[in-house]
Each structure stands twice: as structure tokens, then as C-alpha cells.
VOPAGU-2260 file (C-alpha; in pm, 1 decimal, decimal comma):
REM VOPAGU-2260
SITE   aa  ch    i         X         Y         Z
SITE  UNK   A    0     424,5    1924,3   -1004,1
SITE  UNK   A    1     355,4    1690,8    -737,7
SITE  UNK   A    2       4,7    1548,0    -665,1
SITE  UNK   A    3     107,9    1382,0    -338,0
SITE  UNK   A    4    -164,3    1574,1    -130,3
SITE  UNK   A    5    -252,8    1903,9    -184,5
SITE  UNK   A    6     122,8    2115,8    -206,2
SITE  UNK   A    7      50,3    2205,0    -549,7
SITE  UNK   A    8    -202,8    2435,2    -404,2
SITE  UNK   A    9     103,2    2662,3    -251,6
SITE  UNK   A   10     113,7    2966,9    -461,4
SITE  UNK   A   11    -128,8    2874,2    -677,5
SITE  UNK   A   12    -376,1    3199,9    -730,3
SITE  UNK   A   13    -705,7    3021,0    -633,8
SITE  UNK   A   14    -916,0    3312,2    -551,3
SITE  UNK   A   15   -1230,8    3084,4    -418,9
SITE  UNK   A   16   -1178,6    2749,0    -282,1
SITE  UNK   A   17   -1415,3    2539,0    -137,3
SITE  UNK   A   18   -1360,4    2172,2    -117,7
SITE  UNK   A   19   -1496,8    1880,0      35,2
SITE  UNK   A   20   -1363,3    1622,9     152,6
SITE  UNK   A   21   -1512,1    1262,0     238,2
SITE  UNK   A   22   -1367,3     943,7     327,9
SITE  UNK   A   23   -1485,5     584,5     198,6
SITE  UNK   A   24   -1771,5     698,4     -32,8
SITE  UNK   A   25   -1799,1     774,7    -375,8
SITE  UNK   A   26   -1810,5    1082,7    -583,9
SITE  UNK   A   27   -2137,9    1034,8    -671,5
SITE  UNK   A   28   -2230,7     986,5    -318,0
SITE  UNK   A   29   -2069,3    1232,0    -193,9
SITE  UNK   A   30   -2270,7    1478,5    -460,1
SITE  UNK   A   31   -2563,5    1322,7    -335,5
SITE  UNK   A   32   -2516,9    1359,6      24,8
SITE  UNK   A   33   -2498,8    1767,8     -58,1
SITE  UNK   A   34   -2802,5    1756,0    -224,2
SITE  UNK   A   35   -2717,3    1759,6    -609,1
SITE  UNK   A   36   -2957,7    1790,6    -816,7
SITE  UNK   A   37   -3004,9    1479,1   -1021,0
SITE  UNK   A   38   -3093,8    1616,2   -1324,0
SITE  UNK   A   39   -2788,5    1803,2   -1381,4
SITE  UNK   A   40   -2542,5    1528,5   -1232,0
SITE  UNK   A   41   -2332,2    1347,9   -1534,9
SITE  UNK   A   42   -1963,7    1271,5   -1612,6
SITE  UNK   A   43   -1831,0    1596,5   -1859,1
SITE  UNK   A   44   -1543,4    1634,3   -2021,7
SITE  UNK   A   45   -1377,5    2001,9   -2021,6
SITE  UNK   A   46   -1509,5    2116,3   -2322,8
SITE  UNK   A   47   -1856,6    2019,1   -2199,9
SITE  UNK   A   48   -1805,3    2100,1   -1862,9
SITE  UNK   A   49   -1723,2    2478,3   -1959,4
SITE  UNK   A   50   -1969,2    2481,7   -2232,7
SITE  UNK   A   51   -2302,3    2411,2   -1973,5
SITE  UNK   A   52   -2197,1    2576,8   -1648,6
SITE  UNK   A   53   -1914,8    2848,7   -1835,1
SITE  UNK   A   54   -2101,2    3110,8   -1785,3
SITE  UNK   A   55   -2222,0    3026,8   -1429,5
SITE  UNK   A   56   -1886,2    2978,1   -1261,8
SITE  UNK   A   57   -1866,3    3286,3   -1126,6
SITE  UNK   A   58   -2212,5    3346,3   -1008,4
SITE  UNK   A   59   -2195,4    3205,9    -648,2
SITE  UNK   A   60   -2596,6    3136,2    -666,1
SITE  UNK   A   61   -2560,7    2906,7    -937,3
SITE  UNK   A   62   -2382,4    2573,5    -717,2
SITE  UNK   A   63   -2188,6    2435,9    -986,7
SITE  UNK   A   64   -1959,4    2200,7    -856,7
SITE  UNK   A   65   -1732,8    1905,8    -990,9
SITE  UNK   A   66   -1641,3    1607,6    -822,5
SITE  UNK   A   67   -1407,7    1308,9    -807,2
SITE  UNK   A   68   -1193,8    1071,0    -581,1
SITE  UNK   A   69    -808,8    1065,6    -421,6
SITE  UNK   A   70    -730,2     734,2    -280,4
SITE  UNK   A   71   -1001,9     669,5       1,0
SITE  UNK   A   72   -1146,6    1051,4     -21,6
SITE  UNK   A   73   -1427,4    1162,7    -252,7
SITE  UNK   A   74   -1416,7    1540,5    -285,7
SITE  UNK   A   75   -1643,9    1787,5    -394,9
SITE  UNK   A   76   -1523,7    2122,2    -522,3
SITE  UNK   A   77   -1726,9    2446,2    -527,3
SITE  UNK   A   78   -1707,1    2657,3    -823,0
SITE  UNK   A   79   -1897,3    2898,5    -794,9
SITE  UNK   A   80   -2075,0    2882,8    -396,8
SITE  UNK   A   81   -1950,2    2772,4     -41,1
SITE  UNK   A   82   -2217,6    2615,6      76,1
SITE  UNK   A   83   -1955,7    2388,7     263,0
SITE  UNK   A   84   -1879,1    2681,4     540,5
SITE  UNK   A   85   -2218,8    2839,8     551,4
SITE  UNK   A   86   -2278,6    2663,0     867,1
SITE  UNK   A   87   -2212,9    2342,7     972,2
SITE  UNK   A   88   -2508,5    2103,3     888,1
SITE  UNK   A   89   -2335,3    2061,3     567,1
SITE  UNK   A   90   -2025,8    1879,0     698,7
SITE  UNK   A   91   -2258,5    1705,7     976,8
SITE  UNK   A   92   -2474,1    1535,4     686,1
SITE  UNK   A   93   -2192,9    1419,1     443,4
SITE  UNK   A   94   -1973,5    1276,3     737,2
SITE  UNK   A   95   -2234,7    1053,9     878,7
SITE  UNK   A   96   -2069,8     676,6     927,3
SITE  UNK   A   97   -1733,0     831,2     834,2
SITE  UNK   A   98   -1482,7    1151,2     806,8
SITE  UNK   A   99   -1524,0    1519,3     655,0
SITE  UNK   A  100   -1296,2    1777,1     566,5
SITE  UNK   A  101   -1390,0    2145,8     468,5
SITE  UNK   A  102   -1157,4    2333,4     307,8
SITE  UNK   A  103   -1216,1    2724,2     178,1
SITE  UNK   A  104   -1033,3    3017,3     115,0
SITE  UNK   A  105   -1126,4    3308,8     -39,0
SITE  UNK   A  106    -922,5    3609,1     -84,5
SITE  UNK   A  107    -949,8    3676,0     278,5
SITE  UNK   A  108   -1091,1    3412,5     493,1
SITE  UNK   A  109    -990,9    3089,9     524,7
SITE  UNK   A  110   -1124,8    2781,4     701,8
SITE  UNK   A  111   -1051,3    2406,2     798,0
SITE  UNK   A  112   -1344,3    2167,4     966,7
SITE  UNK   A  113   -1266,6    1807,9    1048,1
SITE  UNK   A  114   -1573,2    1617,0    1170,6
SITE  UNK   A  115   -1644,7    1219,8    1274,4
SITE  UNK   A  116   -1942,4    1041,2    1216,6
SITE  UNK   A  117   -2167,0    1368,9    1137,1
SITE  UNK   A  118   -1973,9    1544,8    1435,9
SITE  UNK   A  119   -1785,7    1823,7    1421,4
SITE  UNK   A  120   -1456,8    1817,1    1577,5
SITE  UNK   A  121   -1226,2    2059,3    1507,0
SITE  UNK   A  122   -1268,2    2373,8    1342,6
SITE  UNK   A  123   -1004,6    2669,0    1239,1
SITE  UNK   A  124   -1094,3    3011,9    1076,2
SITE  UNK   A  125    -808,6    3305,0     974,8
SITE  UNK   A  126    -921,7    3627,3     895,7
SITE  UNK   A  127    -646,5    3911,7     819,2
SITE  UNK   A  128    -712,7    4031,6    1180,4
SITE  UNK   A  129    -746,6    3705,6    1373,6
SITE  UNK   A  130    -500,9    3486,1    1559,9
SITE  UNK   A  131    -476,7    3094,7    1479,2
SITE  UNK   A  132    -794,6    2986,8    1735,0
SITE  UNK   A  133    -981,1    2677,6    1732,4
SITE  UNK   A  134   -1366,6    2728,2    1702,8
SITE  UNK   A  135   -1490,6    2419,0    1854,1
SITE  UNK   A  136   -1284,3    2400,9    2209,3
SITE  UNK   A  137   -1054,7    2145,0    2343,0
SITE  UNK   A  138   -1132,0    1923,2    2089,9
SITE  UNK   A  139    -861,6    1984,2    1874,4
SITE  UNK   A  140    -596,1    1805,4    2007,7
SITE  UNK   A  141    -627,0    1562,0    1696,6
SITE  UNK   A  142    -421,2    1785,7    1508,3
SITE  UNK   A  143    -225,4    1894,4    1807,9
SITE  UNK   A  144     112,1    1696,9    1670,8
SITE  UNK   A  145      54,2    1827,7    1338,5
SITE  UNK   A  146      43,2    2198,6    1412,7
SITE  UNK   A  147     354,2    2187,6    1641,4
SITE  UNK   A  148     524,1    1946,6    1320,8
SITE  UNK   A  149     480,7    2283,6    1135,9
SITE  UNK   A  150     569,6    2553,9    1409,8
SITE  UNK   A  151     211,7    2664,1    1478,4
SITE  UNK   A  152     107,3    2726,5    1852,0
SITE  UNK   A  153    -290,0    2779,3    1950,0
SITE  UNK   A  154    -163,8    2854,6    2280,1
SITE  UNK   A  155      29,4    3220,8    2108,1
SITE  UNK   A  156    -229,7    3206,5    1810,4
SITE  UNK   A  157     103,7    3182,3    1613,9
SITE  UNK   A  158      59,8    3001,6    1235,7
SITE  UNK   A  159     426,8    2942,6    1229,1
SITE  UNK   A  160     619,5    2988,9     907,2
SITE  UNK   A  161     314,4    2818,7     686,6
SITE  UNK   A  162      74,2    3098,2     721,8
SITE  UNK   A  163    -337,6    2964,2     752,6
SITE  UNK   A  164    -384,4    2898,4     438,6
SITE  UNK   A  165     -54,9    2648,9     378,9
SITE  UNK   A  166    -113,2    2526,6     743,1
SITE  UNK   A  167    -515,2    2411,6     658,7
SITE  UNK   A  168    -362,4    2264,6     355,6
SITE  UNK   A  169     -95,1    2017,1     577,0
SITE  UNK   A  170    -359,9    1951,0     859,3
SITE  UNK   A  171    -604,8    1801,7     517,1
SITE  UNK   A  172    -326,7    1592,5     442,0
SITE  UNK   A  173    -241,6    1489,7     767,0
SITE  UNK   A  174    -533,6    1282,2     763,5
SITE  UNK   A  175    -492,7    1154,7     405,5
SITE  UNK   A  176    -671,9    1436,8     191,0
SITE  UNK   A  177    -513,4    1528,6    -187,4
SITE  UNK   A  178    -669,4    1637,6    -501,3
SITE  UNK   A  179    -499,1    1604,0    -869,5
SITE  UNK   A  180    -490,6    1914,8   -1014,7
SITE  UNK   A  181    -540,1    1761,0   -1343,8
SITE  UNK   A  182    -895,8    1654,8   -1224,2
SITE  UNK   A  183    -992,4    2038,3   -1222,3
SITE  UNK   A  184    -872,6    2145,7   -1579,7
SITE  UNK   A  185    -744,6    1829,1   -1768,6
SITE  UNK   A  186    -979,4    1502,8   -1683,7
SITE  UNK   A  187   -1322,0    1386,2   -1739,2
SITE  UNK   A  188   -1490,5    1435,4   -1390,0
SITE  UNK   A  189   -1857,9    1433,5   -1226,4
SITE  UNK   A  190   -2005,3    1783,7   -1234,3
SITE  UNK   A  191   -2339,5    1916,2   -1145,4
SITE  UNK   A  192   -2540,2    2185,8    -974,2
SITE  UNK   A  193   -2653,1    2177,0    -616,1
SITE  UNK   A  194   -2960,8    2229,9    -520,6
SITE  UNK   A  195   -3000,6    2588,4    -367,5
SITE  UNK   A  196   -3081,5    2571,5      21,1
């Protein structure tokens, strides 16, 4: 299985996803930029990970979430809320001084936000009945290489052979995004509850 980025998400069943993504901090800053609670923030094995929040990971007002680091990225994943595409403040606050990246899929939707320096840039959202459309305007001609690379058009709305979900997944990586899979069900990581908005 390759951990090179985030591939080993393709055909995975994932039924919730929501990541972020920041560049040049740390895990634990990157928890505390979305407002963990520091009471529950500490480094958990598996065992002890699923034995405090086990029965809480599907409860989507509990904002358990682990978190960890790939190469220059810390990442924060959601396990049971999204609070990283219920608006956009989120991403604003944690990329201050540097990059974000929003991930999220859910057995429908799916989303991708790229934003600079507590600016959002670039913004994509795929619902079973919508066409491939940037949200934010002519801003996203950052990733205007990497969605021709993989056959996708804005101008038709065409994904290309990738489908959203595969296609969010390359434009992450394009700007140096990947996750070990091993950090979500094998390794000792940071986990901890958010605080509710």
C-alpha cells in the first residue's frame, strides 16, 4: 500500500472524511488553532484512543478528532464532526502565516478548499447533481495545470476519468498533502475533542 500522498484513499470505504491540512506547524498547533480543548488533548495509543472516545465516534456533536504530521503538513482528522466545511472561518484561522487544505467527503458531498495566509483561494464542492465548479471565482487557476494533468475541465464542468472525490485527492497532493494510513488505525497519535462552536 503506498503512503506517497493520499492514493491509498482510492477505494477505500471512508464514509466521513474530514481532514485538515496545514503546512509548517505542528500537530499540536494545528489542534490548537481549531480550538481543542486542552483538557482532553494527549498522545493515545489505539487501545486508549478507542477506549475514551469509542463510543463517541459516531456522534458528530462529540468533535473527536486525531492528529499528526506528513512531511511539512500537520493534519487534523475529524471523526466524528466537519467542522472544517461548516463555513469557512475555520480554514481562514488555521492558515494564518501559511497554507490550508480542507478535505471532506461524505457519502454524497465532497469538498476541496485551498487557502493562503488565512485567505481562501480556491474552493471545489461535488454533489451527485452538480458539475465540477469552482466556488470562489477566477481564483483557481493555481490548480489550473493540475486539473487538465488529470482530464478535468471547469470550463465543461467535466471531472475527467478521476471522478471528485479521486480528483480533490490529486489537487491535496499537488501541493504536497499525504496522510499514513497507519497513523489512523496502527500508531500512537494526538487525539482530542474540539471545543463545540
Amino acid at each position: 500500500m503506498s503512503v506517497t500522498g493520499l492514493g491509498w484513499m482510492f477505494g477505500i470505504d471512508l464514509p466521513l472524511v474530514s481532514l485538515t491540512f496545514v503546512k509548517g506547524i505542528t500537530a499540536l498547533e494545528l489542534l490548537q488553532r481549531m480550538g481543542a480543548d486542552a483538557a482532553t488533548v494527549a498522545v493515545r495509543d489505539q487501545d486508549d484512543f478507542h477506549d475514551e472516545f469509542g463510543s463517541l465516534l459516531f456522534d458528530l456533536d462529540a468533535y473527536v478528532v486525531s492528529a499528526g504530521r506528513w512531511g511539512d503538513w500537520a493534519w487534523v482528522w475529524e471523526h466524528s464532526s466537519w467542522r472544517c466545511v461548516e463555513g469557512t472561518q475555520l480554514l481562514s484561522d488555521v492558515s494564518a502565516g501559511t497554507a490550508g487544505v480542507v478535505l471532506h467527503f461524505s457519502e454524497g458531498p465532497a469538498e476541496f478548499r485551498y487557502a493562503e495566509d488565512g485567505q481562501l483561494l480556491s474552493a471545489f464542492s461535488w454533489e451527485a447533481s452538480t458539475e465540477l465548479e469552482d466556488f470562489v471565482g477566477g481564483t483557481s487557476s493555481c490548480f489550473d495545470a493540475e486539473l487538465r494533468k488529470h482530464g478535468a475541465d471547469l470550463g465543461t464542468g467535466d471531472y475527467g476519468p478521476l471522478g471528485p472525490r479521486k480528483l480533490y485527492l490529486r489537487l491535496a497532493e499537488s501541493v504536497g498533502v499525504g496522510l499514513d494510513p497507519k497513523d489512523l488505525n496502527i500508531e500512537t497519535v494526538l487525539s482530542a475533542q474540539l471545543t463545540p462552536p
